[in-house]
C-alpha positions in Angstrom: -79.2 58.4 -0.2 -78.2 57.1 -3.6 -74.3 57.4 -4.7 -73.6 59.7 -7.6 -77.0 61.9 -6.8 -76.4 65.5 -5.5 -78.3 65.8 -2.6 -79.8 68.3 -0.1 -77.7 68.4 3.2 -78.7 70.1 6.6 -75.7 70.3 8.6 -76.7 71.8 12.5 -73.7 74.5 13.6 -71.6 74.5 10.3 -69.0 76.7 11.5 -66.5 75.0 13.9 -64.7 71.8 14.4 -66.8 68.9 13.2 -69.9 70.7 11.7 -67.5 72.8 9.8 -65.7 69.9 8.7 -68.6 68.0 7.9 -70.5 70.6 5.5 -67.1 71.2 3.8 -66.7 67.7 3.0 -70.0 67.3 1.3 -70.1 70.5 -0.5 -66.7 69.2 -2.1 -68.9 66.0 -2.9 -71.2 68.0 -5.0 -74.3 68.0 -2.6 -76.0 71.0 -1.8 -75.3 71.8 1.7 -77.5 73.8 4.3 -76.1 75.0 7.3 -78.5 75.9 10.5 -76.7 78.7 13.5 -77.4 81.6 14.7 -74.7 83.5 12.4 -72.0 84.7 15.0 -69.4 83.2 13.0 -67.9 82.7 9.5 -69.6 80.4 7.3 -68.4 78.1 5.0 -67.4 79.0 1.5 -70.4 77.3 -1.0 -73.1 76.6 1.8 -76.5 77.8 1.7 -76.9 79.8 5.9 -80.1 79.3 7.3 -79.8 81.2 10.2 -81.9 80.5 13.2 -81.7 78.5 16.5 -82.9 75.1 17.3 -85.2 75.7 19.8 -87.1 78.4 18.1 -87.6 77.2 14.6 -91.1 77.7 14.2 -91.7 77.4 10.4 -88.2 78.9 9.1 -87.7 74.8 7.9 -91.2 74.1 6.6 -90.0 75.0 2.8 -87.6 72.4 2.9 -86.8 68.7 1.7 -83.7 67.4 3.4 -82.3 64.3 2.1 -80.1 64.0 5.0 -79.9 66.3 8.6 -77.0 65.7 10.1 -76.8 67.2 13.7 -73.7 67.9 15.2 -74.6 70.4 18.0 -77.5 68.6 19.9 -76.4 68.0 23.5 -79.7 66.9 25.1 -82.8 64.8 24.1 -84.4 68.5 24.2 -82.0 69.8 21.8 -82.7 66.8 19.1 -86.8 67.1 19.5 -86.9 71.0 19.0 -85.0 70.4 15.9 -87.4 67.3 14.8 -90.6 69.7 15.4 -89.3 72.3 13.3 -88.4 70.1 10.3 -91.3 68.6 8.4 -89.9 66.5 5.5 -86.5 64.7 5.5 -84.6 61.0 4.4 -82.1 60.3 7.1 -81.4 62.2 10.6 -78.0 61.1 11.6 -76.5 62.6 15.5 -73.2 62.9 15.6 -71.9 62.9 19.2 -68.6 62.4 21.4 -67.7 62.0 24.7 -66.8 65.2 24.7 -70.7 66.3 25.5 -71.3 63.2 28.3 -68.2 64.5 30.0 -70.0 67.7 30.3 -73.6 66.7 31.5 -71.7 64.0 33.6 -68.4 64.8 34.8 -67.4 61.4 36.9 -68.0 59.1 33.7 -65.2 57.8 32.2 -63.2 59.5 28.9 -63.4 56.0 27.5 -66.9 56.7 25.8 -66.9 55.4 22.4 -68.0 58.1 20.1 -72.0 58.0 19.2 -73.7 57.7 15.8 -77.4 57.2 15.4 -79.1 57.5 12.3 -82.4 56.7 11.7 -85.3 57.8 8.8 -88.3 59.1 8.2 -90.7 62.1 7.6 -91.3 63.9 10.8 -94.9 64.7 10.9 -96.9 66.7 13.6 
């Protein structure tokens, strides 16, 4: 992604904590931000809702061009490849994680994880 472009953002969840915080910060950037969820909550002022759930996509992203998808709410390798199927074009896919969700799956690891950022491009064909 270019500096000083507006862009097209797909933030997963959207509507608490660090999703909410993260589509709020690039909608006051001047990029055009999408949020994916299932709409049980508030959205964000000036985001564009796509409402739908990860795991049952089918072809509700197939319109779209993402410069960036940032996912927020994956918790499992299933949860990041049933959002990969249902996007077809896109620049960067960046997963955002914590320690917070391997304390969960795994509750004897140590709290010293070190917060977990992987980013990596392409166009996600089938």
């Amino acid at each position: 992604m270019k500096r000083g472009l507006s862009h097209e953002i797909l933030v997963t969840g959207g509507t608490t904590f660090v999703s909410r915080y993260t589509a709020e910060y690039f909608i006051k950037q001047g990029h055009n931000v999408f949020v994916l969820n299932r709409g049980s909550k508030t959205q964000s002022d000036g985001v564009h809702f796509i409402k739908g759930d990860r795991h049952a996509l089918g072809d509700l992203l197939s319109l779209y061009k993402f410069d960036a998808v940032i996912d927020v709410t994956a918790y499992t390798g299933d949860d990041v490849l049933d959002l990969l199927d249902g996007l077809r074009d896109f620049g960067l896919y960046i997963l955002i994680s914590s320690s917070a969700v391997y304390l969960e799956a795994l509750p004897n690891l140590s709290a010293k994880i070190t917060p977990a950022v992987i980013i990596f491009t392409g166009v996600h064909t089938e």
